[in-house]
C-alpha positions, 0 to 999 in steps of 0.5 A: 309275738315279741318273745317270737321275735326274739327267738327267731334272732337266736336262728337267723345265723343259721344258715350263715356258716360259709365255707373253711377259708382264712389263714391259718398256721401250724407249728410243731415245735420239737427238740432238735437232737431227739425229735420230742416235741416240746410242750408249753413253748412259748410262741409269739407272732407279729405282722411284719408290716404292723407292729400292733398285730401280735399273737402270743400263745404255747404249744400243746402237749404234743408240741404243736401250735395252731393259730388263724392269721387276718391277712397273708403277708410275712410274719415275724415269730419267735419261739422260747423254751427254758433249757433251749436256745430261742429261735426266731425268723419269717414265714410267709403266710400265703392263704389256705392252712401251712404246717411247719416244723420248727426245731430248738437246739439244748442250751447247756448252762451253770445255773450258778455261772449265770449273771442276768445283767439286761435291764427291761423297762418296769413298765411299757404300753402295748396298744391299750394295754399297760404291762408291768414286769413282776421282776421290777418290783421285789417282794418278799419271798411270801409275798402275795400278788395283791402285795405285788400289784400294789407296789406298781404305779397307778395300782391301789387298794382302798377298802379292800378294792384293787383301782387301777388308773382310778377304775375298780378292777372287775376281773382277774384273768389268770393265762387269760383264764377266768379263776373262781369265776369273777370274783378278783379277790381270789386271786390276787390275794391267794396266789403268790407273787413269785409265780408272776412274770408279767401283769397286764390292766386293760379294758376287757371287751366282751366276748362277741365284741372281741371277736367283731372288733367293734365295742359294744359298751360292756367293757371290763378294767380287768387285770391279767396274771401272766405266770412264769412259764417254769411255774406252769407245771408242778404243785404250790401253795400254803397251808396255815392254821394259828390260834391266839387270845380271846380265842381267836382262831384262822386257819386255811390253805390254798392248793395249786396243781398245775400241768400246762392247761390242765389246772387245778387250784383248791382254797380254804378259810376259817377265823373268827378275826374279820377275814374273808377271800371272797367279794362282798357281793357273794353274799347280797343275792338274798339279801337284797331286794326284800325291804329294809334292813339295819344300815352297815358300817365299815370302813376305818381301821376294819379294812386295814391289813395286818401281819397275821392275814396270810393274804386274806381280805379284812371284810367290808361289812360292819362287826366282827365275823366268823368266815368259813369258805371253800372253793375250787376252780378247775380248767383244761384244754381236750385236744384243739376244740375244746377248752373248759374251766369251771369253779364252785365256791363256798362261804358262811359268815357269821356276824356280830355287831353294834353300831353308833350313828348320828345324822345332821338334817340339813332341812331344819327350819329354825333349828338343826334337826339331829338323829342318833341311833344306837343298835345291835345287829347280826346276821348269818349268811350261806353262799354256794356259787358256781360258774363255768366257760366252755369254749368249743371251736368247731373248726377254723370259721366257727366257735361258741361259748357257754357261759353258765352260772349258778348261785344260792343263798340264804341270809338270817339277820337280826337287828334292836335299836333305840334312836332319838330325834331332836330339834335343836333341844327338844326331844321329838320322839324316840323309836324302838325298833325289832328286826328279824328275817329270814330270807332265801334268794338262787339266781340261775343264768346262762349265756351263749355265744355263736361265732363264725369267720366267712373266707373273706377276711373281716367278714363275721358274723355272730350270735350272744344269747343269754337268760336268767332267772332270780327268785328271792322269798323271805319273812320279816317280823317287826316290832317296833314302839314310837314314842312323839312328844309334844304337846301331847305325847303319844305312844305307838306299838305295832307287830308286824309280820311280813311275806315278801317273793320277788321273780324275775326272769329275762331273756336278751339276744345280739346278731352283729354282723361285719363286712371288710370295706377296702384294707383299712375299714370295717362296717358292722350291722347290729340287731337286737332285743330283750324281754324281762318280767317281773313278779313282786309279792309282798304281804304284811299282816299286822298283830292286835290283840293277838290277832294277825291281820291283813295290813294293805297300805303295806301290801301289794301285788306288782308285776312289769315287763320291759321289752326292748328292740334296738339296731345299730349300725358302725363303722371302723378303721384301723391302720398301724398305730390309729384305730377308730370306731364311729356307731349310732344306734337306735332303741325301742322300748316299752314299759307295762307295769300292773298291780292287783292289789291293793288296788288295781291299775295298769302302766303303760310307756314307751320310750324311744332313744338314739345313741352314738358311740365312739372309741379311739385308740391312737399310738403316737410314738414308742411308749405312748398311748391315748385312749379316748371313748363316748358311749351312752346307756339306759337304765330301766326303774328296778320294780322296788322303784316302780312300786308305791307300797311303803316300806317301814322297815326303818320306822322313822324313813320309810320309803315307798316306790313310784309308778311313773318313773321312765328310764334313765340315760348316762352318757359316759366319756373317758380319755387316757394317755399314757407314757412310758420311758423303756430307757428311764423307767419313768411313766405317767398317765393321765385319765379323763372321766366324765358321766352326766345323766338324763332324767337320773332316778334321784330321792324326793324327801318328803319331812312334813305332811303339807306336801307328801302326796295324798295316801302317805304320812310322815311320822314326826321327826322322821322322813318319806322318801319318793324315787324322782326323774331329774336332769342335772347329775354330774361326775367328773374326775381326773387322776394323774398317776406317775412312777419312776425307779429311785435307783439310788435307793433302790426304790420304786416312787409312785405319785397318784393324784385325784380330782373330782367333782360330783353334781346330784340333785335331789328334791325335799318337800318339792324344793329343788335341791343339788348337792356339790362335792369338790374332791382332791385326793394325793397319794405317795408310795415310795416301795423297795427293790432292793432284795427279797429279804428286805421288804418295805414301803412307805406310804401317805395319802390325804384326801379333802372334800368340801361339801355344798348342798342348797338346803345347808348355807354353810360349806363343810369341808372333810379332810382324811389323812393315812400315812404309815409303813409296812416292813417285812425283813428275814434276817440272821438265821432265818429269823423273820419281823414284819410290821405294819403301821398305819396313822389315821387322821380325820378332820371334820368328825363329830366330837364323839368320835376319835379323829386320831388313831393309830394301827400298828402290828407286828409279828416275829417268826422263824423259818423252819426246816431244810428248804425254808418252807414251814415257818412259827411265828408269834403276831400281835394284832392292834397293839396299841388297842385304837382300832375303829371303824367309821364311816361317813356319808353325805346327802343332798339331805344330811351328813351322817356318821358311824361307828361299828364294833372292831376286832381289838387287840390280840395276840397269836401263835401262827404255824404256815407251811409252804410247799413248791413242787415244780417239774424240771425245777432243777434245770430251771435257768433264771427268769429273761429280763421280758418274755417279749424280747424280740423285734421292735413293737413286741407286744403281749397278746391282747386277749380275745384276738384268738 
């Protein structure tokens, strides 16, 4: 009956598809002299009464543009083409649909005569929308647009993560288009920033909230790579291969075919020296969610760049990997109805690693209790992801979206170690431990979005369905020797061999619908509901004495099914520069969990939940911004939480699930102001985080046998850890980020300061604990804008932690330091030196490991042929041979610390050949100070408003 329900929300819009109204608009855009008309012109429309009502878009092969407007009224529109005189003025939008024509008068020019002198501001503030204007900040000329970005204030890279404002950004758009799906690497490190005219950071609502105006709590920091209208026909990229020392090897290309929206793009990549053009996330579908695994490093100088990436990204896990990746993304536009991009990716890793580790128990009673671990690990990992959006606009009132999406993976990995664990001096026992597993793991999903506009404007109504389906099986075998010392040594030796399967498929739908109230406001109705199920497997057979049999303390059958209904109800407002929007909603949920063996028994909860949610968006003055936003969510346990079967994968920390976990709530807070100067340059921003959390899935540490819960054992020395429900977790943090122009060093100044605190509790042995972390983080960028040929920044960042946990008396503080300098100069006669150096300088690291290194590298090359566009050069990787990679990590329960295997000192030989084939290159006059030149309050198009 529930799924019944569900379905019949997936047809109540139906019957909803009123008749054709709104206002719409046509523009044909033609050459005033031949009457041709001029495809990819660029068109901007803006209300005249409300200057944060702009539309930004070009005109289609033919010339012609099409867009549906909210309101009658005169509008502001403004039309640009290269090699033509801008045109701009008024049209009166009465109701109904209007076509007019609207023709360009031929500029002549000498390109050579031309002298740009008009100076744009660098940065400037359009509703919530932060734009940076690529010519602001000069690169090199081979210069990628992760190498653009970073130069531009409050934008950074940590560990291979782009942060903007101190938020991660989760998509990279390119036109607005999706490229390569969600995975934002892709772009920004394989694109070339000489293409770029503009880059916008916003909060990307989603699809259907876009379209009703009210948010819905799934917003994205998403980043928008505007190019150059002239690069937006013609053929570009790069192809490199090079070959160096110990037999180190890369080689890859990218291929880029652009013709207006029809778009092609084609990527490639194979070394053996740590680099990848893909997230991390591509290849955890398989391995996650099947119990156990050795930990990773990372971290550390493995994360730095060099001057022989070719824009790729150093990976993130630890040891060194052979990468091998391939990957196309395709989008076009057929006509006015239909746009579709899609993109297929490949990836193979091949790893290798050795690792070090030592932990600091903070629960030792008369003595600190410590663990070291010395391991060995690998692992070999294939990817196939697919993805795709299609939007077909059945006419003026009504669209849809699909949105389906494919991955496939199987992971390989092996793991030895050899750990020790002392109590103060004593020797408590030591572990050998043998991993190997084999997994394979698809995720199958598709979303669905129906969209319709009554005649009255503000009325809407529309329709998100969506479902998925993962499956991930695999096989373990452990062998594992545990020898305890004590009064009587005791030695353990077990075999075990492990078949795990894991199914969940779900289903989830969204009706919202939407009604004018007067000029200003907006009401919004919301129903909706989800059901997922669960089906967990896992068998492990134990060997004795050549005989496999069944082990049940470690096997169990498990299912659930979450099934939730909820409602809600909005209100909005928006007039001119000040825009709110008040909600509450209402949820139902039920949990039913059952388990067949080894025992059996069944769950049942239910849970019942209000939230209200607030989004403000208020525009004080020319260049000023505030943002402010509170919304609440939950979060069901996954069913590894909910299952109390041990995992032994790590001998010495097991872990097991609990049954009785409900869900947990975050409430979630965040206000930004911005401010930007147009007449200085200078901007500042400053952002506000805050999220507490109700009943927070937190660990239960159990380190003796007096309290652990009847049915499990602690091994001496070791741990079991119970996922808990607790309130009491805290996490605020503040980030300041300013920049501003040095002009008498033609330089660019970025100040970005960050401050935190973080509250997680935790319980060991029924003891209440909490852990307290107290952050500051200062970062200075000073960057060049002198010249394309003189390329280098300056940079320094430290960052302090002190670190407060109920079960250690003493507070232990952690300061990281990394200051250097990247230069790339062509000189002479295209003779060309880049170099990056990097100083690391941690305090509070154990004694055995180095807190002082220094990464410096260095290449020498030569521009080759007529045009400049093949280049040899000669690189060294690491030239003082101190790379590393650490990691450290505190808990409520222990400090702990790592080091993995780097990829050392090499030298090699590099041949890249770069190709630029744009039509109408020739005739191409130098790029405007700002596409959105115009009337007061020109804003680029916020996407999704069409």
């Amino acid at each position: 009956m529930r799924k019944v329900l569900l379905l019949i929300l997936i047809f109540v819009s139906l019957g909803a598809v009123g008749q054709d109204g709104g206002y719409t608009i046509g523009i044909q855009v033609i050459d005033s002299i031949s009457g041709k008309g001029l495809s990819q012109a660029n068109v901007i429309i803006q209300d005249r009464e409300d200057a944060s009502r702009q539309y930004f878009g070009v005109t289609n092969e033919s010339g012609f543009f099409k867009i549906q407007l909210p309101k009658a009224g005169n509008y502001y529109y403004r039309i640009s083409f290269i090699g033509y005189r801008t045109k701009g003025g008024v049209i009166a939008v009465k109701g109904g649909y209007q076509k007019a024509t609207v023709g360009l008068q031929p500029e002549a020019y000498n390109l050579k005569e031309v002298t740009v002198k008009d100076w744009a501001p660098p940065v400037k503030v359009v509703g919530d929308t932060t734009e940076f204007r690529a010519e602001s900040f000069k690169t090199h000329q081979d210069a990628s647009v992760e190498d653009l970005v970073t130069k531009m204030p409050g934008i950074v890279v940590e560990d291979g993560t782009v942060k903007a404002h101190g938020e991660e950004i989760k998509k990279v758009l390119v036109d607005g288009y999706e490229f390569f799906g969600s995975d934002p690497s892709i772009a920004l490190k394989n694109l070339p920033a000489e293409i770029i005219e503009r880059v916008q950071v916003f909060d990307k609502m989603s699809d259907q909230a876009q379209f009703s105006g009210f948010d819905d709590g799934n917003s994205q920091k998403t980043m928008n790579i505007i190019t150059k209208p002239s690069r937006r026909n013609g053929k570009f990229g790069k192809l490199f291969a090079g070959y160096g020392t110990d037999h180190y090897y890369q080689a890859g290309g990218m291929y880029n075919k652009f013709n207006g929206d029809n778009r092609i793009s084609i990527i490639t990549s194979f070394n053996n020296v740590n680099r990848q053009n893909f997230t991390r996330e591509d290849m955890l579908g398989a391995m996650s969610g099947m119990g156990g695994g050795r930990r990773g490093g990372g971290g550390g100088g493995g994360a730095l760049r060099g001057p022989l990436d070719q824009s790729i990204q150093m990976a993130s896990n630890g040891g060194i990997n052979s990468t091998n990746s391939f990957g196309i993304n395709y989008q076009n536009k057929f006509g006015e109805k239909l746009t579709v991009s899609a993109s297929y990716f490949f990836n193979y890793i091949d790893n290798e690693n050795e690792s070090e580790t030592w932990r600091d128990f903070l629960y030792g009673t008369d003595s600190l209790k410590f663990y070291s671990e010395k391991s060995e690990s690998g692992f070999y990992n294939f990817n196939n992801r697919l993805n795709a959006r299609i939007i077909y606009d059945i006419d003026e009132n009504n669209s849809i979206i699909l949105l389906p999406q494919a991955s496939f993976q199987n992971n390989e990995s092996f793991s030895f170690s050899y750990s020790e664990t002392f109590d103060g001096d004593d020797l408590l026992n030591a572990t050998e431990t043998d991993l190997d597993k084999e997994n394979d793991g698809y995720n199958l999903g598709n979303t669905l979005i129906y969209r319709h506009k009554f005649g009255l404007k503000g009325r809407t109504i529309s329709l998100m369905v969506n479902n998925s389906y993962n499956k991930k099986e695999g096989e373990e075998e452990q062998q594992t020797i545990e020898e305890t010392f004590g009064e009587s040594d005791i030695l353990t030796d077990y075999d075990l061999d492990k078949l795990i399967e894991n199914t969940t498929s779900s289903i989830r739908s969204r009706l919202v619908y939407t009604e004018p109230v007067g000029q200003y406001s907006q009401v919004m109705l919301t129903l909706g509901g989800s059901f997922s199920d669960s089906e967990n497997e896992k068998w492990v057979f134990s060997n004795e004495l050549y005989q496999y049999t069944l082990d049940p303390t470690l096997s169990n059958v498990f299912s659930s099914t979450f099934e939730t209904y909820f409602s809600e109800a909005g209100y909005r407002f928006n007039k001119g520069a000040f825009n709110i929007t008040l909600s509450l909603s209402a949820e139902k949920s039920k949990l039913k969990a059952n388990r067949e063996y080894p025992e059996s028994y069944d769950l049942k909860k239910s849970f019942t939940s209000f939230r209200p949610r607030i989004w403000l968006n208020w525009k004080p003055g020319e260049g000023k911004n505030l943002m402010a936003m509170y919304n609440a969510s939950t979060q069901e346990p996954s069913a590894n939480q909910l299952q109390d079967v041990v995992d032994n994968s790590e001998p010495l920390f097991l872990t097991t699930g609990n049954p009785n976990l409900s869900q947990q709530t975050i409430h979630r807070a965040m206000a930004r102001y911005t401010d930007v100067n147009a007449e200085t340059g200078r901007n500042v921003a400053f952002i506000l985080f805050l999220e507490i959390g109700s009943d927070y899935i937190v660990n239960h540490t159990y380190t003796n046998n007096e309290s652990v819960p009847k049915g499990y054992t602690v091994p001496d020395g070791g741990q079991l850890t119970i996922p808990e429900n607790m309130d009491g977790y805290w996490d605020l943090k503040g980030v300041i980020n300013f920049g501003t122009p040095v002009t008498w060093l033609g330089s660019n100044l970025s100040l970005n300061t960050d401050l935190g605190y973080n509250r997680t509790p935790g319980m060991v042995n029924d003891q209440v604990t909490k852990k307290e972390t107290w952050s500051f983080n200062q970062g200075v960028q000073l960057s060049s804008n002198i010249s394309e040929d003189l390329d280098f920044s300056l940079f320094w960042n430290g960052g302090w932690d002190e670190v407060h946990s109920t079960l250690d008396t003493q507070e232990e503080s952690y300061y990281t330091q990394t200051s250097g300098c990247k230069v790339n100069w062509i000189f002479g006669d295209d003779w060309v030196f880049n170099s990056t150096l990097n100083h690391l300088w941690y305090v509070g690291l154990s004694e055995s490991i180095d807190p002082n290194y220094t990464l410096l590298n260095a290449s020498l090359g030569k521009k080759i042929f007529k045009d400049r566009s093949g280049e040899i050069k000669l690189g060294v990787y690491d030239i003082l041979k101190e790379n590393q990679s650490i990691s450290r990590t505190v808990t409520e329960t222990y400090e702990e610390q790592s080091r993995s295997l780097v990829v050392q000192r090499y030298a090699m030989v590099t041949f890249t050949w770069t190709f630029r084939d744009f039509f109408g290159q020739r005739m191409e006059r130098p790029e405007r100070p700002g596409l959105m030149e115009g009337p007061p309050g020109d804003r680029p198009f916020p996407m999704g408003r069409f």
